[in-house]
C-alpha positions, 0 to 999 in steps of 0.5 A: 128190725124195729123203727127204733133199731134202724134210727140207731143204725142210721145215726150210727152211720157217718154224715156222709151215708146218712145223707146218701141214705136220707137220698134213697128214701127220698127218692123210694118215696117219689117213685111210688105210684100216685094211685096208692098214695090216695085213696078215695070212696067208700069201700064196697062190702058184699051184700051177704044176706043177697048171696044168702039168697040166692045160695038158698033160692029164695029163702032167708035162715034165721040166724041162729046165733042171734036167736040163741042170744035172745034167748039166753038173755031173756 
């Protein structure tokens, strides 16, 4: 169901369930936990070229794709 079909269920209903409606997503909102609601910090990425080398021992591969780009572009 879209937003705007559920805005039109909800100001199809009387003042009455509108209000217990508005009072249940009131409450949903506070029982949320408080870590989700704030998120601070970077976000870690994987050091690839790391993995590479270790799944490699030691040694780096060139990229191909790039060099194919290099290439294609001179």
């Amino acid at each position: 169901m879209s937003a705007l079909e559920l805005l039109k269920q909800v100001k199809a209903l009387s003042s009455r369930e509108r209000q217990k409606f508005l009072r249940e997503v009131a409450a949903m909102k506070q029982a949320r936990p408080a870590s989700s609601e704030v998120r601070s910090g970077r976000v870690k990425w994987p050091d690839v070229e790391a993995r590479a080398r270790r799944n490699s021992r030691g040694k780096l591969l060139p990229n191909l794709v790039l060099l194919d780009r290099e290439e294609a572009a001179s």
